[in-house]
C-alpha positions in Angstrom: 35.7 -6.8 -21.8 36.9 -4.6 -18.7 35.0 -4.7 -15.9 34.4 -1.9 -13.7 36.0 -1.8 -10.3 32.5 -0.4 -8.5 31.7 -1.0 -5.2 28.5 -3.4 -5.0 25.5 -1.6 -3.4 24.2 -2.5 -0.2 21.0 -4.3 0.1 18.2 -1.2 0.8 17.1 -1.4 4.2 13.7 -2.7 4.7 12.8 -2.2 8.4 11.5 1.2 8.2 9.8 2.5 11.3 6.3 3.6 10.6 5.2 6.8 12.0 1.2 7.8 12.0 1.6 11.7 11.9 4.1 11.3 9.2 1.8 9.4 7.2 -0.4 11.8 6.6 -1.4 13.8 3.0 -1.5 13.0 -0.9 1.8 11.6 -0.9 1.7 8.6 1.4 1.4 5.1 0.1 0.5 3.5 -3.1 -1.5 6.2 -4.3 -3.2 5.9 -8.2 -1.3 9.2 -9.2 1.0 6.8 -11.8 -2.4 5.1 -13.0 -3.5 8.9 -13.8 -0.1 9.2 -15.8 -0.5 5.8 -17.7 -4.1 6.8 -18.6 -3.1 10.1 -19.8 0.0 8.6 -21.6 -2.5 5.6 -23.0 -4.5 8.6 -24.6 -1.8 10.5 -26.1 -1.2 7.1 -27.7 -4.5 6.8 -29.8 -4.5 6.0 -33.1 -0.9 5.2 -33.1 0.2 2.4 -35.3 0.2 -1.0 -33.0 4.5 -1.4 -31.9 5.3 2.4 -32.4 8.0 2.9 -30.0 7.4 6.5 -28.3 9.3 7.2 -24.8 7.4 8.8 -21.8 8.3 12.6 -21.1 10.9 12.8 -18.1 12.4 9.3 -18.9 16.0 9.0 -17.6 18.8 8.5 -19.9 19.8 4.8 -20.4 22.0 3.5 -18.3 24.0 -0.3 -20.4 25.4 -2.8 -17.9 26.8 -6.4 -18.8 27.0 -9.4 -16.2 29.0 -12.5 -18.1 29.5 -15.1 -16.3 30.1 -19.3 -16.7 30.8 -22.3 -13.4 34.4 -20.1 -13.0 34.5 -16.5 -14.2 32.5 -13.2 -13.9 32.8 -10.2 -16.0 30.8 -7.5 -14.5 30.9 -3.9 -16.5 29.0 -0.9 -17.1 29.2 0.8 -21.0 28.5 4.2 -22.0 28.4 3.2 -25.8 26.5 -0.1 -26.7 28.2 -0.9 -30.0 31.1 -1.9 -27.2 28.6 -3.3 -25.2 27.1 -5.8 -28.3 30.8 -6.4 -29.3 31.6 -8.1 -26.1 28.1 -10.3 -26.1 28.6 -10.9 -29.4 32.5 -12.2 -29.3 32.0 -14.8 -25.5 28.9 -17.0 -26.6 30.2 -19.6 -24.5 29.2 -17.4 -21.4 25.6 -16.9 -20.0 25.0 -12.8 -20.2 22.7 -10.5 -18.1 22.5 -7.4 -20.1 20.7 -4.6 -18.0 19.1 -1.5 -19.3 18.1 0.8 -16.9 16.3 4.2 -18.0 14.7 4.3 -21.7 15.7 8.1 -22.5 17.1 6.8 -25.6 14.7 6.0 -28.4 17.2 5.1 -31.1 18.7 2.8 -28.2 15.6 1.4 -28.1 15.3 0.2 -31.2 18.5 -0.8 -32.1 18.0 -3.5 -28.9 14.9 -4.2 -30.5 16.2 -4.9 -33.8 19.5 -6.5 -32.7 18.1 -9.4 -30.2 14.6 -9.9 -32.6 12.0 -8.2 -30.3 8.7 -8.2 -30.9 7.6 -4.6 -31.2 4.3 -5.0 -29.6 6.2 -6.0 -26.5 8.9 -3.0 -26.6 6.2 -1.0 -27.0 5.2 -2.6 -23.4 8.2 -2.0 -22.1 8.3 1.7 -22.8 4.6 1.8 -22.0 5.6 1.1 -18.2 2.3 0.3 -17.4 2.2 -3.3 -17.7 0.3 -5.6 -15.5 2.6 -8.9 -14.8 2.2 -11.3 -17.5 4.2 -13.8 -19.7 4.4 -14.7 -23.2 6.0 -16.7 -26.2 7.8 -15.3 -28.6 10.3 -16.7 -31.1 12.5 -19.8 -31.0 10.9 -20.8 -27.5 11.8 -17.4 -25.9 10.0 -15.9 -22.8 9.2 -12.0 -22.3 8.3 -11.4 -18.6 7.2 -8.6 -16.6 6.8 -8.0 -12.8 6.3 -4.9 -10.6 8.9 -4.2 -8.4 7.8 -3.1 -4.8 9.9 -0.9 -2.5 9.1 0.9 0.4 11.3 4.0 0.4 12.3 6.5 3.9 9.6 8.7 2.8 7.2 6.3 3.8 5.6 5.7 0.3 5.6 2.4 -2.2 7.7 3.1 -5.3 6.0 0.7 -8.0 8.1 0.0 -11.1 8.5 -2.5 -14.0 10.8 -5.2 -14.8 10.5 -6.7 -18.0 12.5 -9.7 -18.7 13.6 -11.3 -21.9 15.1 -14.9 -22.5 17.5 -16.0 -24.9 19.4 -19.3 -25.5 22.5 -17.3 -23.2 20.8 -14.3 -22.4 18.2 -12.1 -20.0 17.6 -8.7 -21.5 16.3 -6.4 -18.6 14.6 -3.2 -18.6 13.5 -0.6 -15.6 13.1 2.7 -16.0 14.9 3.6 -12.8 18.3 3.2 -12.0 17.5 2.2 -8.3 15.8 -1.1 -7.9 15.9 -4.5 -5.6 18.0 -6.4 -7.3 21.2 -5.7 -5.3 21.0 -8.6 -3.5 21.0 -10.9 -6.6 24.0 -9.3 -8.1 25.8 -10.0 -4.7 24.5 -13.6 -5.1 26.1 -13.7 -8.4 29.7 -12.0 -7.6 29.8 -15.6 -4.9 31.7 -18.1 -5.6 29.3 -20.4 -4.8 26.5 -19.2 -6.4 24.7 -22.0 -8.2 23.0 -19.5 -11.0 26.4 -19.7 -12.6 26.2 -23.5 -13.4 22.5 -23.3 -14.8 20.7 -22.2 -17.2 19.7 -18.2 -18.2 16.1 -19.6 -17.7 17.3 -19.5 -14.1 18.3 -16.3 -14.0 14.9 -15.4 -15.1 13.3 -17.2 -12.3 15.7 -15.4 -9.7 15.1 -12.1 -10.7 11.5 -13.2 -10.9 11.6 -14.1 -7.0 13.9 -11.2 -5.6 10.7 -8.8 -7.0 8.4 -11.5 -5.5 10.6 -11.3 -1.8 10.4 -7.8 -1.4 6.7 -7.7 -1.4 6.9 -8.9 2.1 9.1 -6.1 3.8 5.9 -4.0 1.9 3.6 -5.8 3.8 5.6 -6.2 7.1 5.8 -2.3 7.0 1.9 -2.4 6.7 1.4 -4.9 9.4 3.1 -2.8 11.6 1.3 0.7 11.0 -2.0 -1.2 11.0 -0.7 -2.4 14.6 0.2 1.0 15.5 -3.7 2.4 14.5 -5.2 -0.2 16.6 -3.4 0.4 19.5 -4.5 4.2 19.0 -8.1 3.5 18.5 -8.1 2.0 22.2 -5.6 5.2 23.7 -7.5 8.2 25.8 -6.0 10.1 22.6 -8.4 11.2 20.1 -7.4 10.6 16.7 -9.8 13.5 14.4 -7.9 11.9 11.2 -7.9 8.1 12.6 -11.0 7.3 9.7 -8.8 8.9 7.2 -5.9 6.6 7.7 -7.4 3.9 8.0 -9.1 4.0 4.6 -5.9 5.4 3.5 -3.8 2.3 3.9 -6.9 -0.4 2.9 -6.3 1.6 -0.6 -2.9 0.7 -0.4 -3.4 -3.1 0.4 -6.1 -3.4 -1.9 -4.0 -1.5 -4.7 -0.9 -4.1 -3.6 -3.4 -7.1 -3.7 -3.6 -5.9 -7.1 0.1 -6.1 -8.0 0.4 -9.5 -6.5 -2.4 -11.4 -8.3 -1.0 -10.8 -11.9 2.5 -11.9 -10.7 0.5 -15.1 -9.2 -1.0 -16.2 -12.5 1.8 -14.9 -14.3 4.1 -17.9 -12.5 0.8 -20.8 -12.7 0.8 -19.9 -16.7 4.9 -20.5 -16.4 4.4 -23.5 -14.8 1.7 -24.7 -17.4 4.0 -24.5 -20.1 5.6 -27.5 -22.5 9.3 -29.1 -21.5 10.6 -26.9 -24.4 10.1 -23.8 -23.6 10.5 -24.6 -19.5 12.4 -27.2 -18.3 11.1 -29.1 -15.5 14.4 -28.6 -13.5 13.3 -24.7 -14.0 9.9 -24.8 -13.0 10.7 -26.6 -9.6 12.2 -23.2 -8.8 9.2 -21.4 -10.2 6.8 -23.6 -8.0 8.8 -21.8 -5.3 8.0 -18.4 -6.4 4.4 -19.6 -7.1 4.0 -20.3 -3.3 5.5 -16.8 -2.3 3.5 -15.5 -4.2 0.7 -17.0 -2.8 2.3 -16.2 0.7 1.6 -12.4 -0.2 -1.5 -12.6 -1.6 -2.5 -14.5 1.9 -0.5 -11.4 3.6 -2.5 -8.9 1.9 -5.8 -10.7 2.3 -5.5 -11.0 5.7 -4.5 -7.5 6.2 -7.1 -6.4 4.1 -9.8 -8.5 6.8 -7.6 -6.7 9.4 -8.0 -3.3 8.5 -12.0 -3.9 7.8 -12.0 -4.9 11.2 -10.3 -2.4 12.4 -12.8 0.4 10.2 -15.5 -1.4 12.1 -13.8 -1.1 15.4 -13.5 2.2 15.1 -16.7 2.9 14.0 -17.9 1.3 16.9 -15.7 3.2 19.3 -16.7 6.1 18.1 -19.9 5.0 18.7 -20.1 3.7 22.2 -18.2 7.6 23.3 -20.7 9.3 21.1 -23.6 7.4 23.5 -21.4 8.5 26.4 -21.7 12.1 25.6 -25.1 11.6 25.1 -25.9 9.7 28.3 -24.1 12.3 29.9 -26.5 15.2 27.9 -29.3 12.8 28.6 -29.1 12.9 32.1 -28.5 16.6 32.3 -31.3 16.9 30.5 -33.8 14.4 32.7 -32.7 16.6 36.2 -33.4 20.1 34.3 -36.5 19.2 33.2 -38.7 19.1 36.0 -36.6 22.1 37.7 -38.3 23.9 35.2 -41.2 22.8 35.4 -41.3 24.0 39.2 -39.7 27.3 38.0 -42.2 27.7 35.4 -45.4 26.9 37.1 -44.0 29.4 40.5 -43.6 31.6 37.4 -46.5 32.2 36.7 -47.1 35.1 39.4 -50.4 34.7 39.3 -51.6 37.3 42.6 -53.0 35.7 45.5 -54.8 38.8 46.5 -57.5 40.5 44.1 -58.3 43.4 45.7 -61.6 44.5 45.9 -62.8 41.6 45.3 -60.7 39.5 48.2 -58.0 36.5 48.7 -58.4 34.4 45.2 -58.8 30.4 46.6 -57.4 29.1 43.2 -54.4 31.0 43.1 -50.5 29.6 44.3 -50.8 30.5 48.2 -47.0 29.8 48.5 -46.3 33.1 47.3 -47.0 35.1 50.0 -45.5 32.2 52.8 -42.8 33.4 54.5 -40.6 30.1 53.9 -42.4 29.5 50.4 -39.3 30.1 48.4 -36.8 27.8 50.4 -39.4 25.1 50.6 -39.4 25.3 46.8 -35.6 25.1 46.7 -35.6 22.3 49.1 -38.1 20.1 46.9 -36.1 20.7 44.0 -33.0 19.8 45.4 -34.7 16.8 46.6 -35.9 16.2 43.4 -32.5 15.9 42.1 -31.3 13.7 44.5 -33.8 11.7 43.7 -33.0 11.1 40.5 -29.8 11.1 40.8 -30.4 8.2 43.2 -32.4 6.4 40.6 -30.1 6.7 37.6 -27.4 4.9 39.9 -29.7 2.2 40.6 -30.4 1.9 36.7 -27.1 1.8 36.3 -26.9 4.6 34.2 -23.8 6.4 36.1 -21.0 3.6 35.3 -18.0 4.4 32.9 -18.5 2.1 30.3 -15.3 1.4 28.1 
Protein backbone atom coordinates (compact mmCIF):
# COMPACT_ATOMS: atom_id res chain seq x y z
CA UNK A 1 0.00 0.00 0.00
CA UNK A 2 1.44 3.55 -0.96
CA UNK A 3 0.18 6.28 0.58
CA UNK A 4 -0.34 9.45 -0.98
CA UNK A 5 1.88 12.35 -0.03
CA UNK A 6 -1.37 15.06 0.14
CA UNK A 7 -1.36 17.84 2.15
CA UNK A 8 -4.03 17.39 5.10
CA UNK A 9 -6.88 19.93 4.71
CA UNK A 10 -7.32 22.63 7.08
CA UNK A 11 -10.16 22.56 9.51
CA UNK A 12 -13.16 24.84 7.67
CA UNK A 13 -13.45 27.94 9.36
CA UNK A 14 -16.47 28.27 11.45
CA UNK A 15 -16.70 31.93 12.64
CA UNK A 16 -18.43 33.37 9.82
CA UNK A 17 -19.70 36.87 10.21
CA UNK A 18 -23.39 37.14 9.76
CA UNK A 19 -24.60 39.94 7.65
CA UNK A 20 -28.61 40.80 7.67
CA UNK A 21 -28.88 42.31 4.05
CA UNK A 22 -26.91 39.47 2.77
CA UNK A 23 -29.29 37.15 4.24
CA UNK A 24 -31.90 37.84 2.36
CA UNK A 25 -33.90 35.57 -0.66
CA UNK A 26 -34.66 31.77 -1.35
CA UNK A 27 -31.24 30.72 -0.90
CA UNK A 28 -30.44 31.58 2.71
CA UNK A 29 -30.43 28.99 5.43
CA UNK A 30 -31.79 25.54 5.81
CA UNK A 31 -34.36 25.82 3.35
CA UNK A 32 -36.73 22.38 2.54
CA UNK A 33 -35.57 22.70 -1.25
CA UNK A 34 -33.52 19.06 -0.59
CA UNK A 35 -36.85 17.70 1.27
CA UNK A 36 -38.60 18.74 -2.30
CA UNK A 37 -35.80 16.63 -4.06
CA UNK A 38 -36.14 13.50 -1.70
CA UNK A 39 -39.85 13.63 -2.14
CA UNK A 40 -39.70 13.71 -5.78
CA UNK A 41 -36.84 11.08 -5.76
CA UNK A 42 -39.09 8.94 -3.06
CA UNK A 43 -41.76 9.03 -5.96
CA UNK A 44 -39.77 8.09 -8.78
CA UNK A 45 -39.03 5.15 -6.55
CA UNK A 46 -42.58 3.56 -6.34
CA UNK A 47 -43.11 0.27 -6.93
CA UNK A 48 -39.51 -0.50 -7.00
CA UNK A 49 -38.53 -3.79 -5.59
CA UNK A 50 -37.50 -3.19 -1.63
CA UNK A 51 -33.09 -2.93 -1.76
CA UNK A 52 -32.97 -1.87 -5.53
CA UNK A 53 -29.93 0.21 -5.72
CA UNK A 54 -30.71 3.27 -8.17
CA UNK A 55 -28.31 6.52 -7.81
CA UNK A 56 -29.74 10.05 -7.66
CA UNK A 57 -29.31 12.18 -11.06
CA UNK A 58 -26.19 14.63 -10.62
CA UNK A 59 -24.42 12.21 -8.09
CA UNK A 60 -20.60 12.90 -8.13
CA UNK A 61 -18.25 10.18 -9.22
CA UNK A 62 -16.82 8.07 -6.27
CA UNK A 63 -14.07 9.14 -4.85
CA UNK A 64 -12.04 5.44 -2.64
CA UNK A 65 -9.78 6.46 0.27
CA UNK A 66 -8.04 3.96 2.80
CA UNK A 67 -6.88 4.99 6.39
CA UNK A 68 -4.91 1.78 8.02
CA UNK A 69 -3.63 2.22 10.92
CA UNK A 70 -2.50 0.06 14.44
CA UNK A 71 -0.77 1.62 18.21
CA UNK A 72 2.55 2.44 15.61
CA UNK A 73 1.82 2.87 11.91
CA UNK A 74 -0.50 4.82 9.49
CA UNK A 75 -1.15 4.15 6.03
CA UNK A 76 -3.12 6.85 4.53
CA UNK A 77 -4.03 6.52 0.56
CA UNK A 78 -6.40 7.46 -1.97
CA UNK A 79 -7.24 4.70 -5.00
CA UNK A 80 -8.64 5.29 -8.27
CA UNK A 81 -9.40 1.48 -8.82
CA UNK A 82 -10.92 -0.43 -5.85
CA UNK A 83 -9.87 -3.97 -6.78
CA UNK A 84 -6.33 -2.22 -5.45
CA UNK A 85 -8.12 -0.76 -2.81
CA UNK A 86 -9.84 -4.41 -1.48
CA UNK A 87 -6.40 -5.93 -2.16
CA UNK A 88 -4.72 -3.91 0.48
CA UNK A 89 -7.70 -4.38 3.17
CA UNK A 90 -7.82 -7.66 2.38
CA UNK A 91 -3.85 -8.58 2.67
CA UNK A 92 -3.17 -6.27 6.54
CA UNK A 93 -6.01 -7.72 8.77
CA UNK A 94 -3.99 -7.16 11.68
CA UNK A 95 -4.61 -3.35 11.14
CA UNK A 96 -7.89 -1.38 12.00
CA UNK A 97 -9.15 0.20 8.41
CA UNK A 98 -11.30 3.40 7.71
CA UNK A 99 -12.36 2.91 4.18
CA UNK A 100 -14.11 6.23 2.86
CA UNK A 101 -16.39 6.55 -0.04
CA UNK A 102 -17.15 9.78 -1.03
CA UNK A 103 -19.63 10.40 -4.08
CA UNK A 104 -22.03 7.38 -5.24
CA UNK A 105 -21.72 8.10 -9.21
CA UNK A 106 -20.80 4.58 -9.52
CA UNK A 107 -23.62 2.09 -9.35
CA UNK A 108 -21.63 -1.09 -10.13
CA UNK A 109 -19.26 0.33 -7.25
CA UNK A 110 -22.04 0.30 -5.34
CA UNK A 111 -22.73 -2.95 -5.39
CA UNK A 112 -19.71 -4.62 -5.54
CA UNK A 113 -19.13 -2.76 -1.70
CA UNK A 114 -22.36 -4.16 -1.09
CA UNK A 115 -21.67 -7.54 -2.00
CA UNK A 116 -17.97 -7.64 -0.90
CA UNK A 117 -18.42 -6.41 3.00
CA UNK A 118 -22.17 -8.38 3.31
CA UNK A 119 -24.51 -5.23 3.26
CA UNK A 120 -27.81 -5.37 3.72
CA UNK A 121 -29.51 -4.03 0.61
CA UNK A 122 -32.30 -2.34 2.31
CA UNK A 123 -29.69 -0.23 4.01
CA UNK A 124 -27.53 0.65 0.72
CA UNK A 125 -30.53 1.44 -0.61
CA UNK A 126 -30.51 4.20 2.39
CA UNK A 127 -27.37 5.21 1.71
CA UNK A 128 -27.97 6.09 -1.89
CA UNK A 129 -31.42 7.34 -0.90
CA UNK A 130 -29.61 10.34 0.97
CA UNK A 131 -32.45 11.06 2.78
CA UNK A 132 -32.13 9.33 5.93
CA UNK A 133 -33.12 10.60 9.23
CA UNK A 134 -30.27 9.57 11.92
CA UNK A 135 -30.89 6.19 13.11
CA UNK A 136 -29.00 2.94 14.05
CA UNK A 137 -29.41 -0.63 13.45
CA UNK A 138 -28.22 -4.41 13.76
CA UNK A 139 -27.15 -6.19 11.21
CA UNK A 140 -25.02 -9.30 10.95
CA UNK A 141 -22.40 -10.79 13.30
CA UNK A 142 -23.06 -7.92 15.85
CA UNK A 143 -22.36 -5.10 13.19
CA UNK A 144 -23.71 -1.48 13.52
CA UNK A 145 -24.99 0.70 10.40
CA UNK A 146 -25.13 4.39 11.40
CA UNK A 147 -26.22 7.46 9.89
CA UNK A 148 -25.91 11.16 10.95
CA UNK A 149 -26.49 14.56 9.12
CA UNK A 150 -23.62 16.45 8.84
CA UNK A 151 -24.07 20.33 9.46
CA UNK A 152 -21.91 23.07 7.94
CA UNK A 153 -22.38 26.51 7.65
CA UNK A 154 -20.65 27.53 4.28
CA UNK A 155 -19.32 31.59 3.27
CA UNK A 156 -22.51 31.87 1.48
CA UNK A 157 -24.25 32.10 4.48
CA UNK A 158 -26.50 28.84 4.06
CA UNK A 159 -26.51 25.30 6.02
CA UNK A 160 -25.17 22.49 3.76
CA UNK A 161 -27.05 19.24 5.20
CA UNK A 162 -25.51 15.93 4.13
CA UNK A 163 -25.42 12.19 5.26
CA UNK A 164 -22.94 10.05 6.80
CA UNK A 165 -23.61 6.59 6.97
CA UNK A 166 -21.43 4.45 8.92
CA UNK A 167 -20.70 0.77 8.92
CA UNK A 168 -18.90 -1.47 11.57
CA UNK A 169 -16.84 -4.42 11.12
CA UNK A 170 -14.66 -6.52 13.37
CA UNK A 171 -11.47 -4.02 11.79
CA UNK A 172 -13.43 -1.88 9.83
CA UNK A 173 -15.78 1.61 9.32
CA UNK A 174 -17.19 1.70 5.85
CA UNK A 175 -18.20 5.42 5.21
CA UNK A 176 -20.32 6.98 2.70
CA UNK A 177 -21.11 10.95 1.82
CA UNK A 178 -22.07 12.03 -1.21
CA UNK A 179 -19.87 15.05 -1.22
CA UNK A 180 -16.31 15.14 -1.32
CA UNK A 181 -16.17 18.13 1.22
CA UNK A 182 -17.25 17.42 4.68
CA UNK A 183 -16.21 17.95 8.62
CA UNK A 184 -14.19 15.41 9.15
CA UNK A 185 -10.81 17.12 8.68
CA UNK A 186 -10.25 17.51 12.02
CA UNK A 187 -10.45 13.77 12.82
CA UNK A 188 -8.20 12.70 10.14
CA UNK A 189 -5.60 15.29 11.67
CA UNK A 190 -6.42 13.58 15.12
CA UNK A 191 -5.50 10.29 13.54
CA UNK A 192 -2.15 11.32 11.51
CA UNK A 193 -0.92 12.25 15.72
CA UNK A 194 1.08 10.33 17.28
CA UNK A 195 -0.63 10.31 20.22
CA UNK A 196 -3.85 9.77 19.14
CA UNK A 197 -5.62 7.19 21.28
CA UNK A 198 -8.17 5.99 18.39
CA UNK A 199 -5.24 3.97 17.24
CA UNK A 200 -5.00 1.74 20.36
CA UNK A 201 -8.87 1.00 20.37
CA UNK A 202 -11.24 -0.49 18.88
CA UNK A 203 -13.10 0.41 15.20
CA UNK A 204 -16.20 0.71 17.41
CA UNK A 205 -14.37 3.87 18.43
CA UNK A 206 -13.82 5.17 15.40
CA UNK A 207 -17.47 5.01 14.95
CA UNK A 208 -18.16 7.01 17.99
CA UNK A 209 -15.54 9.78 16.86
CA UNK A 210 -16.91 10.34 13.61
CA UNK A 211 -20.18 10.14 15.36
CA UNK A 212 -19.15 13.19 17.63
CA UNK A 213 -17.12 15.45 15.06
CA UNK A 214 -20.83 15.59 13.09
CA UNK A 215 -22.42 16.06 16.57
CA UNK A 216 -19.50 19.26 17.35
CA UNK A 217 -20.15 21.10 14.37
CA UNK A 218 -23.74 21.63 15.11
CA UNK A 219 -22.63 24.18 17.49
CA UNK A 220 -20.55 26.60 15.15
CA UNK A 221 -24.38 26.21 13.27
CA UNK A 222 -25.98 27.46 16.15
CA UNK A 223 -23.27 30.03 17.32
CA UNK A 224 -23.69 31.56 13.75
CA UNK A 225 -27.46 31.74 14.60
CA UNK A 226 -27.05 33.09 17.99
CA UNK A 227 -25.26 35.77 16.59
CA UNK A 228 -27.70 36.94 13.55
CA UNK A 229 -30.60 36.57 15.99
CA UNK A 230 -28.36 39.07 18.23
CA UNK A 231 -27.89 41.29 15.29
CA UNK A 232 -32.00 41.40 14.53
CA UNK A 233 -32.64 42.41 17.96
CA UNK A 234 -30.47 45.04 18.20
CA UNK A 235 -32.19 46.33 14.81
CA UNK A 236 -35.64 46.05 16.13
CA UNK A 237 -34.67 48.71 18.83
CA UNK A 238 -32.40 51.12 15.96
CA UNK A 239 -34.27 54.50 14.55
CA UNK A 240 -33.73 52.27 11.26
CA UNK A 241 -36.71 50.78 9.90
CA UNK A 242 -36.36 47.29 8.81
CA UNK A 243 -39.63 46.81 5.93
CA UNK A 244 -38.23 42.97 5.70
CA UNK A 245 -37.34 42.64 9.62
CA UNK A 246 -40.78 40.12 9.92
CA UNK A 247 -39.43 38.22 6.97
CA UNK A 248 -36.20 37.41 8.61
CA UNK A 249 -37.20 36.72 11.48
CA UNK A 250 -39.52 33.89 10.46
CA UNK A 251 -36.84 33.09 8.07
CA UNK A 252 -34.28 31.89 10.60
CA UNK A 253 -37.14 30.28 13.24
CA UNK A 254 -37.53 27.85 9.94
CA UNK A 255 -34.11 27.18 10.14
CA UNK A 256 -33.87 26.44 13.97
CA UNK A 257 -36.86 24.58 13.94
CA UNK A 258 -35.66 22.56 10.65
CA UNK A 259 -32.09 22.13 12.73
CA UNK A 260 -34.05 21.06 15.90
CA UNK A 261 -35.14 18.54 13.55
CA UNK A 262 -31.73 17.18 12.61
CA UNK A 263 -30.59 17.01 16.16
CA UNK A 264 -33.38 15.01 17.75
CA UNK A 265 -32.83 11.83 15.55
CA UNK A 266 -29.08 12.00 16.18
CA UNK A 267 -30.24 12.24 20.10
CA UNK A 268 -32.18 9.01 20.14
CA UNK A 269 -30.10 7.61 17.66
CA UNK A 270 -27.04 7.65 20.57
CA UNK A 271 -29.79 6.71 23.78
CA UNK A 272 -30.77 3.47 21.42
CA UNK A 273 -26.70 2.96 21.16
CA UNK A 274 -26.34 3.22 24.67
CA UNK A 275 -29.29 0.69 25.24
CA UNK A 276 -27.67 -1.92 23.58
CA UNK A 277 -26.19 -5.52 24.99
CA UNK A 278 -22.17 -5.82 25.99
CA UNK A 279 -21.81 -7.61 22.63
CA UNK A 280 -22.59 -5.54 20.18
CA UNK A 281 -21.28 -2.25 22.40
CA UNK A 282 -18.73 -2.49 24.83
CA UNK A 283 -19.19 -0.62 27.90
CA UNK A 284 -15.67 1.03 27.45
CA UNK A 285 -17.43 2.31 24.01
CA UNK A 286 -20.43 3.63 25.26
CA UNK A 287 -18.69 5.80 28.00
CA UNK A 288 -17.66 7.74 24.94
CA UNK A 289 -21.09 7.65 23.42
CA UNK A 290 -22.64 8.93 26.82
CA UNK A 291 -20.42 11.88 25.75
CA UNK A 292 -21.86 12.45 22.54
CA UNK A 293 -25.37 11.80 24.08
CA UNK A 294 -24.85 14.90 26.28
CA UNK A 295 -23.72 17.14 23.20
CA UNK A 296 -26.25 16.20 21.72
CA UNK A 297 -28.44 17.23 24.26
CA UNK A 298 -26.27 20.50 24.49
CA UNK A 299 -27.67 21.39 20.92
CA UNK A 300 -30.96 20.34 21.25
CA UNK A 301 -30.93 22.86 24.51
CA UNK A 302 -29.06 25.46 22.00
CA UNK A 303 -31.80 25.16 19.53
CA UNK A 304 -34.57 25.29 21.99
CA UNK A 305 -33.60 28.15 23.57
CA UNK A 306 -33.04 29.91 20.41
CA UNK A 307 -36.15 28.77 19.17
CA UNK A 308 -37.92 30.70 22.72
CA UNK A 309 -35.46 33.50 21.59
CA UNK A 310 -36.57 34.21 18.26
CA UNK A 311 -40.50 33.80 19.42
CA UNK A 312 -39.63 36.42 21.62
CA UNK A 313 -38.10 38.36 19.52
CA UNK A 314 -41.43 37.86 16.69
CA UNK A 315 -43.41 39.13 19.63
CA UNK A 316 -41.10 42.11 20.23
CA UNK A 317 -41.33 43.11 17.12
CA UNK A 318 -44.74 42.86 16.74
CA UNK A 319 -45.11 44.94 19.63
CA UNK A 320 -42.75 47.58 18.34
CA UNK A 321 -44.49 47.83 15.47
CA UNK A 322 -47.22 48.29 17.44
CA UNK A 323 -46.49 50.93 20.01
CA UNK A 324 -45.05 53.37 16.50
CA UNK A 325 -48.12 52.35 14.68
CA UNK A 326 -50.23 54.14 17.94
CA UNK A 327 -47.58 56.94 17.63
CA UNK A 328 -48.62 57.69 14.15
CA UNK A 329 -51.97 57.53 15.16
CA UNK A 330 -51.76 59.70 18.21
CA UNK A 331 -50.09 62.02 16.09
CA UNK A 332 -53.28 61.77 13.29
CA UNK A 333 -55.50 61.68 16.37
CA UNK A 334 -54.55 64.87 17.51
CA UNK A 335 -54.50 66.52 14.20
CA UNK A 336 -57.62 65.36 13.84
CA UNK A 337 -59.19 66.58 17.50
CA UNK A 338 -57.73 70.57 16.63
CA UNK A 339 -59.37 70.43 12.89
CA UNK A 340 -62.40 69.39 13.95
CA UNK A 341 -64.01 72.17 15.60
CA UNK A 342 -62.02 74.75 13.11
CA UNK A 343 -64.45 73.42 10.95
CA UNK A 344 -67.09 73.48 12.65
CA UNK A 345 -66.56 77.44 13.06
CA UNK A 346 -65.73 77.55 9.31
CA UNK A 347 -68.74 75.72 8.44
CA UNK A 348 -71.38 77.30 10.61
CA UNK A 349 -69.69 81.21 9.28
CA UNK A 350 -70.29 79.28 6.00
CA UNK A 351 -73.36 79.33 5.93
CA UNK A 352 -73.77 82.97 4.48
CA UNK A 353 -76.96 83.18 5.49
CA UNK A 354 -77.82 87.43 4.72
CA UNK A 355 -78.37 89.56 7.60
CA UNK A 356 -80.28 91.93 5.63
CA UNK A 357 -83.69 90.79 3.78
CA UNK A 358 -84.61 93.61 1.97
CA UNK A 359 -87.93 94.58 1.81
CA UNK A 360 -88.74 93.02 4.43
CA UNK A 361 -85.77 94.50 6.93
CA UNK A 362 -82.61 93.33 9.20
CA UNK A 363 -83.42 89.39 9.83
CA UNK A 364 -82.88 89.01 14.01
CA UNK A 365 -82.06 85.26 13.60
CA UNK A 366 -79.44 85.51 11.20
CA UNK A 367 -75.23 85.59 12.02
CA UNK A 368 -74.88 89.43 12.79
CA UNK A 369 -71.05 88.99 12.77
CA UNK A 370 -71.13 89.18 9.13
CA UNK A 371 -71.53 92.55 8.57
CA UNK A 372 -69.03 93.59 11.89
CA UNK A 373 -66.30 95.35 10.87
CA UNK A 374 -63.81 93.14 13.11
CA UNK A 375 -66.18 89.93 12.75
CA UNK A 376 -63.64 88.08 10.69
CA UNK A 377 -60.48 88.57 12.97
CA UNK A 378 -62.54 87.97 16.03
CA UNK A 379 -63.36 84.57 14.41
CA UNK A 380 -59.71 83.95 13.68
CA UNK A 381 -58.79 84.87 17.18
CA UNK A 382 -61.29 82.30 18.78
CA UNK A 383 -60.04 79.71 16.73
CA UNK A 384 -56.60 80.20 17.34
CA UNK A 385 -57.54 80.22 20.92
CA UNK A 386 -59.26 77.27 20.48
CA UNK A 387 -56.24 75.52 19.46
CA UNK A 388 -54.28 76.61 22.16
CA UNK A 389 -56.52 75.43 24.13
CA UNK A 390 -56.32 72.15 23.32
CA UNK A 391 -53.22 72.03 22.67
CA UNK A 392 -52.83 73.00 26.35
CA UNK A 393 -54.99 70.18 27.42
CA UNK A 394 -53.47 67.31 25.44
CA UNK A 395 -50.10 68.34 27.40
CA UNK A 396 -51.76 68.08 30.52
CA UNK A 397 -53.26 64.54 29.47
CA UNK A 398 -50.05 63.72 28.65
CA UNK A 399 -50.76 63.02 25.31
CA UNK A 400 -47.64 65.05 23.77
CA UNK A 401 -44.71 62.84 25.31
CA UNK A 402 -42.41 60.64 23.02
CA UNK A 403 -43.02 57.41 24.17
CA UNK A 404 -40.31 54.71 23.22
Amino acid sequence: MTPTNSVPKAVPDQSVELDPDAMEGPGYGITDREAIKQARQQTQTLGQRPGALMVKEGALPPRLFLISYDESTLTEAEYQNYDDLWASFQSHPELKHWIDVRGYGDIGLMERLRDDFDLHPLQMEDVLGDFQRAKVDIFGDNRLFLVSRMTDFTSDLEIDDDQLSLFTGPNYVLSFQDDYEDCLDSLRARLRSNFSQMKRKSSLYLAYALTDVVIDHYFPTMAAIGDYIEGLEERIFSERRERRMLNRILRIKKDIVRFRRLVYPERDKISEILRMPEEVMPDEIKLFFKDAYDHAMQALDLAESYRENITSLTELFLSDQSNRMNEVMKVLTIISAIFIPLSFVAGVYGMNFQREAPPAGPNPLNMPELYQPWGYPAVLGLMALMVVGQLFYFWRKGWLSKQR
